[in-house]
N, C-alpha and C positions, 0 to 999 in steps of 0.2 A: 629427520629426512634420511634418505638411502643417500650412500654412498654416490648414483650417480647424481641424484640432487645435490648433493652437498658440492661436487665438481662444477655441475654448471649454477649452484650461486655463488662461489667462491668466482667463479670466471670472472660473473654478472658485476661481481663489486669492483675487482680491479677493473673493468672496464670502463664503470661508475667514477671509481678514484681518479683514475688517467684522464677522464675528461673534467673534473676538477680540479684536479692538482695544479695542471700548466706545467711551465719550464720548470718549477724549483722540485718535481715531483710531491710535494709535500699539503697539507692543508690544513689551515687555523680554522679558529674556534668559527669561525661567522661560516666557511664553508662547510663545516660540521654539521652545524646547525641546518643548512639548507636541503643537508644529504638526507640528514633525520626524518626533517619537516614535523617536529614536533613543536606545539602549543608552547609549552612551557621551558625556559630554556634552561629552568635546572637540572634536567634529565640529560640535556644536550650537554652541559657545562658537568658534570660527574664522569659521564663516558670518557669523554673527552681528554678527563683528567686523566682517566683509568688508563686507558691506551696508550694515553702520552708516557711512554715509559722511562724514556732519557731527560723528561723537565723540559724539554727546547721549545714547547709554548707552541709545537706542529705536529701533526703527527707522519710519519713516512708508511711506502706502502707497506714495508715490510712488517712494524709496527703495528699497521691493521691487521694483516693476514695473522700476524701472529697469537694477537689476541684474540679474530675471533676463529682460528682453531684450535686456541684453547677453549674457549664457548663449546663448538661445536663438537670437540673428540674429547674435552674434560675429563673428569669424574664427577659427581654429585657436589663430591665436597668442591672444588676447584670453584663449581657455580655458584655454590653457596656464598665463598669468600669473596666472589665478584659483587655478590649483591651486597653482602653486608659492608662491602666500602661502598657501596653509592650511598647506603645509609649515614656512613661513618664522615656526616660533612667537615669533620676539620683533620679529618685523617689527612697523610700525606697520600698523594699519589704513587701506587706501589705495583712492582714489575708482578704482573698477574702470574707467572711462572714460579718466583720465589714467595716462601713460605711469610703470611700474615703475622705484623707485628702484634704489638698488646695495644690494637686499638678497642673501643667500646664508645656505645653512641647513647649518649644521654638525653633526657625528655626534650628540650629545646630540637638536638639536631633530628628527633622522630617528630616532631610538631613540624617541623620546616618540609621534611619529607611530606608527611600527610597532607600539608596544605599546599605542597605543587601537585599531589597525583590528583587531590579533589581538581584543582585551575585545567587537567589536563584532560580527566574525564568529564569535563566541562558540569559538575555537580556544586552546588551554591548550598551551604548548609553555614550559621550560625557559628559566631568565636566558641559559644561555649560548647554548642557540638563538637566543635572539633578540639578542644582541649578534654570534652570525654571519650571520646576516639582515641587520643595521643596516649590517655590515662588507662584506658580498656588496654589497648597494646601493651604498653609500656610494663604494669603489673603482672601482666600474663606472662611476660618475657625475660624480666628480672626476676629470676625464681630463688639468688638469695639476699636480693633487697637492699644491692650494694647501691642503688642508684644510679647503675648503669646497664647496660647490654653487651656481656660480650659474644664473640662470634661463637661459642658453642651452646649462652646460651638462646638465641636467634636460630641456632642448627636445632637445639630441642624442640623451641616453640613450631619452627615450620612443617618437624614429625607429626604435630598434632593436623595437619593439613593435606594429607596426602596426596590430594589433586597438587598442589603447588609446585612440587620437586617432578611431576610428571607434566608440569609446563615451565618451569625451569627451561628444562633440556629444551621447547621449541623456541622460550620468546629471548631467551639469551643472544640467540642471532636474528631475530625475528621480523628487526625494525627497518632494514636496508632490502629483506627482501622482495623482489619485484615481485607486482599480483600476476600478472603473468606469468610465473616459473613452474609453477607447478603441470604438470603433464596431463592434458586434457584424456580424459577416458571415454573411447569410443562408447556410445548407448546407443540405446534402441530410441528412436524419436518415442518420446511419449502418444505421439499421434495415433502410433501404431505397436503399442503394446494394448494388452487385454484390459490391464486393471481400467486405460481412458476409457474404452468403449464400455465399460460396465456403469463404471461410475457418471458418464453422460450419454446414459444410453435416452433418457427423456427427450434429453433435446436432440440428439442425432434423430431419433428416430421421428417427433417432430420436423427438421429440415429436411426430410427424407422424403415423408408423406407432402411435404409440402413444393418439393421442387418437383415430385412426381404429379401433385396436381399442375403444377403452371405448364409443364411438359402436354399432361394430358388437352391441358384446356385450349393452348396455343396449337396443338396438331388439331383439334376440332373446329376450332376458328379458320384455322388456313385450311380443312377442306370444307368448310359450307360458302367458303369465299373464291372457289378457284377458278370462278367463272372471269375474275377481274383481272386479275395476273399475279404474276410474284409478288411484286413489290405491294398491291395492294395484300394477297395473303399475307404479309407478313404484318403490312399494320397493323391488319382483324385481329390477328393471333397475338400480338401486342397486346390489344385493344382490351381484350379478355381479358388476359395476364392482370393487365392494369385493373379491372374490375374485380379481381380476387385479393387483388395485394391493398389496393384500398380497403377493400373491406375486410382484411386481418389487421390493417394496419390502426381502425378504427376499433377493433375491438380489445388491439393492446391500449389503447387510450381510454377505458374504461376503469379507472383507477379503484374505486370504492368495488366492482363486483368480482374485479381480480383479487382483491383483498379479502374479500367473503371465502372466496373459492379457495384462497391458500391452508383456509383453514379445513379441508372438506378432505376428499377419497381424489379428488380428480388432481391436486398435488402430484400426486402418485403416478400421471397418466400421462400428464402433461406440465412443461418449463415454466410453470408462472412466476417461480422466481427469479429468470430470467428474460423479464419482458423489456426490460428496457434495452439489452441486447437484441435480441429479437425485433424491436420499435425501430431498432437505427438499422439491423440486416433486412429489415423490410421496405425501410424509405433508400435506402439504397437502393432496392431490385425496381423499386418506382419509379427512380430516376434512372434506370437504365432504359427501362420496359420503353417508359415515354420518348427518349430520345430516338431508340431505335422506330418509336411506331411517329412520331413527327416525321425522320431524316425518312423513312417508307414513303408516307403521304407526299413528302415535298417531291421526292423521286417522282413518283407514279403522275404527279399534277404537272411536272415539269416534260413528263413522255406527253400527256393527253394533251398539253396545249401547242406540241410542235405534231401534232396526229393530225387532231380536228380543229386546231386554230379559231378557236371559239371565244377562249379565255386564254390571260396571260396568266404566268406562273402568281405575280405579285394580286392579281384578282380571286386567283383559288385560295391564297393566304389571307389576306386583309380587308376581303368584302364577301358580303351574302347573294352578290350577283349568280354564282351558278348555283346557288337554292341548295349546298348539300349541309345537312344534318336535319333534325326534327323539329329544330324549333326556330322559324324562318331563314333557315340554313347559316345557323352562325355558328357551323362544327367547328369552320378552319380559324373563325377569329379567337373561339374560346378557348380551341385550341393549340395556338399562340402565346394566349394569355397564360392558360395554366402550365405550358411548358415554363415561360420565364418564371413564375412562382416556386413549381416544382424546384426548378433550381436554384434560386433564392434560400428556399426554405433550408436546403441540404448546404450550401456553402455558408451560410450563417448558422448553421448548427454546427461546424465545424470544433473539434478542440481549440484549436488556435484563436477563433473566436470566442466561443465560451466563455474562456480562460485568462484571455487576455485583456481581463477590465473593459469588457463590450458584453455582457450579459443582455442588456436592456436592445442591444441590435438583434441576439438569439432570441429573443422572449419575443420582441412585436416581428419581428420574421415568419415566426413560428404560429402567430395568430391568423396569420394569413388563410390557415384551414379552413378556416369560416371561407371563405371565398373559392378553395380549390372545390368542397362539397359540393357548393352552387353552381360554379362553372359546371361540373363532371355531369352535375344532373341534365344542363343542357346542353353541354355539348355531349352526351350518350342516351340513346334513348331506353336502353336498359338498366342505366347504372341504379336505376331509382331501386331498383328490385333487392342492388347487395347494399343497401343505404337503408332501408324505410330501418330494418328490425336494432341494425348496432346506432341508428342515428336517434331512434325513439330512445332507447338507454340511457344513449349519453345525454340526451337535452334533460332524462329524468334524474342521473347522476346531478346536472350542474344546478337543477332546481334545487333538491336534496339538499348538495350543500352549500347555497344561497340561503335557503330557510332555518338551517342550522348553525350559520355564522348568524344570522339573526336575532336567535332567540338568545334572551336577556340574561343575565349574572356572570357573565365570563370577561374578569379585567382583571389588569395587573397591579400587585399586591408590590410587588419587590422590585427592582435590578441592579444587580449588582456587574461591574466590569473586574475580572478577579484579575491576579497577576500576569496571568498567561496570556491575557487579551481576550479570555473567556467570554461571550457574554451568558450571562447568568439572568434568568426569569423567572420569577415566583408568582404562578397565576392563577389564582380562585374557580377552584375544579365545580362547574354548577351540579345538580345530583343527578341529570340523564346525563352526564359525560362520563362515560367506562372505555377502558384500556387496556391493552395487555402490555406482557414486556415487548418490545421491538417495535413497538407503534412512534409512530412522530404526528406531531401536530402540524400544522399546515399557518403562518401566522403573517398578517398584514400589517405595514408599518405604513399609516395615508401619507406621513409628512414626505418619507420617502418615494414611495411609487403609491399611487392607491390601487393598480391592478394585478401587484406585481406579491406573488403568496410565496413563500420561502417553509421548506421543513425542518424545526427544530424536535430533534430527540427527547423521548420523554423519559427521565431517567429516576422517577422514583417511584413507592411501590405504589398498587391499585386503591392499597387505604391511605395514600395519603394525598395532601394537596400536589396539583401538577406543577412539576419543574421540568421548564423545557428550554434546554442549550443547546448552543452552538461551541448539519451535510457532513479543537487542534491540540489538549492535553485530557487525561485525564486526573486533574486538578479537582475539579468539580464532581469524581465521581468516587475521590476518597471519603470525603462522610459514609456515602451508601454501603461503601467497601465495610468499612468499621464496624459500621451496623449489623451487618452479615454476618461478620469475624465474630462477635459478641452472641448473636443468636447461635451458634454454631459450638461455641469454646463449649459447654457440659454435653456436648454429644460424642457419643461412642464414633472412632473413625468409620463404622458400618452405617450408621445416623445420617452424615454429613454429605448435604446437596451440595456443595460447592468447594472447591481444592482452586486457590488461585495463582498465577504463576506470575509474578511482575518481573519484567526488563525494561531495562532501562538501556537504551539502543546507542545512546551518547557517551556511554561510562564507556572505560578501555575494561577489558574483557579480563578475565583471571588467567589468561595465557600469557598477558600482556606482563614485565618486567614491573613497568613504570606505575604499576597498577598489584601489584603482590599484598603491600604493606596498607594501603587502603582496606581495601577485599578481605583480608585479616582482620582489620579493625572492626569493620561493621559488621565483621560476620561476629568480632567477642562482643561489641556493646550490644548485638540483638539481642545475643543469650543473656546478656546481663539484663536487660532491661525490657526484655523480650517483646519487643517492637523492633521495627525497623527504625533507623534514625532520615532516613530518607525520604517516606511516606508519612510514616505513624501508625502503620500497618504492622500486625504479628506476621504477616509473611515478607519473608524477606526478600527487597527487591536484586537480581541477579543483575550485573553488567554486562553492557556488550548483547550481540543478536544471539537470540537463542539459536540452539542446537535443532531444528524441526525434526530430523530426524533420527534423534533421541526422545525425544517429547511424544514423538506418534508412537513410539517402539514403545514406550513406557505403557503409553494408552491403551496398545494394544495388547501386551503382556498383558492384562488386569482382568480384561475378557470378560467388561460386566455388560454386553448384548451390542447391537448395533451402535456406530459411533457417527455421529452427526456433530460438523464444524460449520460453527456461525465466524463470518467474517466481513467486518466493515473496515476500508484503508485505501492503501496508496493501488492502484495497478501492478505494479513491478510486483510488490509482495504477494499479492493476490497469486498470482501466475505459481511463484515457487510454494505455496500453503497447498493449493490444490494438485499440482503434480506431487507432491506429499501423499493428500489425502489417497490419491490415486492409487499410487504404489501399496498403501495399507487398507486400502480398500473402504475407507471414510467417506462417507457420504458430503460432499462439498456447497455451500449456500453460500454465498456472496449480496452484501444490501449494498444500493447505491443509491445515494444519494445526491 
């Protein structure tokens, strides 16, 4: 940290301290603990000690400050010796200013260490893993086999690390300080730098062409209609609008021929891999379009029945008394109707809903379309015309795949429910079912819903039987890992289709303290046993979130042709992967599920 950071978290803590201290200025081990808010409260219960420098079983504020500017203005060594007493469990607690006695920490008190940093980075491994862990360390570290570790030689072992002593210096203060501290740096909105617009220029350019047609089609509508007034041009031009966006909106619902198409030139032209984006920016302009061309209609019927007092407002609405539409003027009732659906269908598609253990309200909400088609046909006497060609598709889409769940050999051989809550399917591939990587199968459980189709991932290769899991770990996909790993190991680095990078997002990070002496270990049992103890994997899993922008830099250094990112997860991540890819000019793809 700079200097003036160092100011304002030095402030940040006495600030912190003062309002837990109270009257006696001072704080024990349980408010310690709280200031930490660490998992495991051996980390808490070491510091603790450290700092405590007078034995009084409190620590005062001057005590803090003073310990952690020795942390923070140090030397190397001074951080060293700080850690190697958090190792040193039966050490006394000793004034971090004067010189280290002849302590040394034997295999028990490094086993006791390694088994709170695992409880802290919330990782579950096996007694006897972690007594090969304790023993990888250990011999690595005792270099002349006294049975013990002392502090220089722990100062040797951690040379051989060089990242460590360059995260020393941050995580030695690192646990108190607020995520807010750090000084936010003016940018340029991603919005409106270059690399966004390059990298989504498909879909700009798609929303572009496409708010210029509704623009064009709604000024045509309101002038072949100006003969009626505002309020009615506005509905027409509505009106239209609606008969355009239905009919994009029917053709993102085309599932099997958008899928053809991703594979083709027109990829290239246009967003198909973001239709489901697109499906919900469309039924949204839907439900505006309509509202504003209802709230038109009721206006305009509400002037014509105080003009010519022929009809009340409530008869232009809910009877076919004044004859208007094509088919024995039931525009305004259908039109009624399909409003309250229109809107139905968008508030039950909501996240909130979705999400919140009401699936089965989204899905028969959602089926409603069957009814708004019908409606639109007769309550528009043109709408048939953007309906006949995407509506023949889709009744050939659902035929398709009626006749293809049909055909016979395709049942389940296995299931397995793994640790993680995995569920796990091993289902007998008939010989016309072919696949590529990235496909998901489509799969119906009667007992549960019988109409209700869910997409399970198909995660092994084209020669082999289909396994298809489930839209929370990758548990299930260490076999196929292996497998890979093994076809791969006698190939030249120039050979090899695949380099894989595992994090694990739960572990504390190699900058983190509490987490040095782990990180150490698994990185010596890899080399020793060259696997990961973690996976079972030759590549080793890394803790903590990756660095992306190290990882794209790497990518990009290497400069073997265009760089194309597949990505399936949470939102939040989504968002920071892609203003990434942006910045390094990586072509970005997103699956949803």
């Amino acid at each position: 940290m700079s200097l003036e950071e160092d100011s304002r978290w030095l402030e940040w803590v006495t600030k912190q301290f003062e309002s837990i201290a109270g009257d006696d200025k001072e704080i024990d081990l349980d408010e310690f603990k709280t200031a930490l808010k660490v998992k495991e409260s051996f980390f808490a219960e070491r510091f603790f000690a450290l700092f405590d420098s007078d034995g009084s079983s409190s620590i005062s504020l001057d005590e803090l400050l003073e310990a952690l500017d020795l942390l923070i203005h140090g030397s190397e060594t001074d951080k060293l010796r700080f850690l190697f007493q958090v190792y040193d469990v039966d050490g006394k607690a000793i004034v971090l200013t004067c010189h280290v006695g002849s302590g040394s920490i034997d295999p028990d008190e490094l086993r006791t260490v390694l088994k709170s940093c695992l409880r802290e980075s919330a990782i579950s491994l096996p007694e006897e893993k972690l007594d090969d862990l304790t023993l990888a360390l250990f011999e690595s570290a005792d270099k002349d086999n006294s049975g013990s570790i002392t502090f220089e030689e722990l100062k040797a072992e951690l040379e051989n690390f060089p990242e460590v002593m360059e995260n020393l210096t941050i995580s030695a203060a690192n646990w108190l300080k607020p995520p807010d501290l750090e000084q936010k740096k003016c940018k340029t909105p991603r919005y409106l730098t270059r690399a966004y617009w390059h990298n989504n220029s498909r879909k700009l350019l798609f929303l572009c062409l496409y708010a210029l047609l509704n623009v064009l089609l709604f000024i045509i509508a309101m002038l072949k209609n100006a003969h009626g007034g505002p309020w009615f041009m506005v509905a027409k031009g509505c009106g239209q609008c609606l008969n355009l966006n239905c009919f994009v909106l029917q053709v993102l619902m085309l599932r099997r021929c958008l899928t053809w198409l991703r594979a083709t030139w027109v990829l290239r032209v246009l967003p198909l891999d973001q239709n489901i984006l697109l499906h919900q920016i469309v039924g949204y302009a839907i439900l505006i379009f309509s509202i504003v061309h209802t709230g038109a209609h009721v206006i305009n019927f509400a002037r014509m029945s105080q003009t010519d007092g022929m009809y009340q407002l409530w008869e232009y609405l809910f009877t076919i008394r004044p004859g208007i539409g094509w088919v024995n003027g039931t525009a305004s009732i259908t039109g009624v109707i399909l409003q309250v659906l229109i809107c139905l269908m968008v508030v039950c598609s909501s996240t909130f809903v979705r999400r919140s253990g009401h699936f089965e309200v989204f899905y028969w909400s959602h089926l409603s379309y069957i009814w708004v088609w019908a409606l639109l046909i007769v309550h528009c006497a043109n709408f048939w015309k953007w309906f006949v060609v995407p509506g023949v598709v889709f009744l050939i889409e659902k035929l398709v795949g009626i006749a293809v769940s049909r055909m016979g050999g395709l049942y389940i051989v296995e299931v397995n429910i793994l640790p993680s809550k995995v569920t796990h399917l091993v289902i007998k591939r008939p010989p016309f079912f072919h696949f590529k990587p990235g496909d998901y199968v489509y799969i119906n459980i009667p007992v549960i819903a019988k109409y209700e189709w869910h997409p399970f991932t198909i995660s092994s290769a084209p020669e082999q039987q289909g396994k298809f899991l489930y839209q929370k770990s990758f548990e299930w996909f260490v076999s196929l890992l292996t497998k890979l790993e093994m076809d791969q190991a006698d190939e030249e680095p120039e050979g090899r289709f695949l380099e894989m990078h595992m994090y694990m997002t739960s572990a504390l990070s190699k900058n983190d303290m509490k987490a040095i002496g782990l990180q150490m270990a698994l990185d010596l049992l890899a080399k020793k046993e060259k696997r990961d103890s973690i996976t079972g994997l030759r590549t080793r899993t890394q803790p903590g979130r990756p660095d992306w922008a190290k990882v794209f830099q790497k990518v990009s250094e290497e400069k073997k042709g265009k760089v194309h990112v597949f990505y399936c997860g949470s939102p939040a991540l989504a968002k920071v992967i892609k203003a990434q890819c942006e910045q390094f000019g990586f072509n970005f793809y997103k699956e949803n599920f």
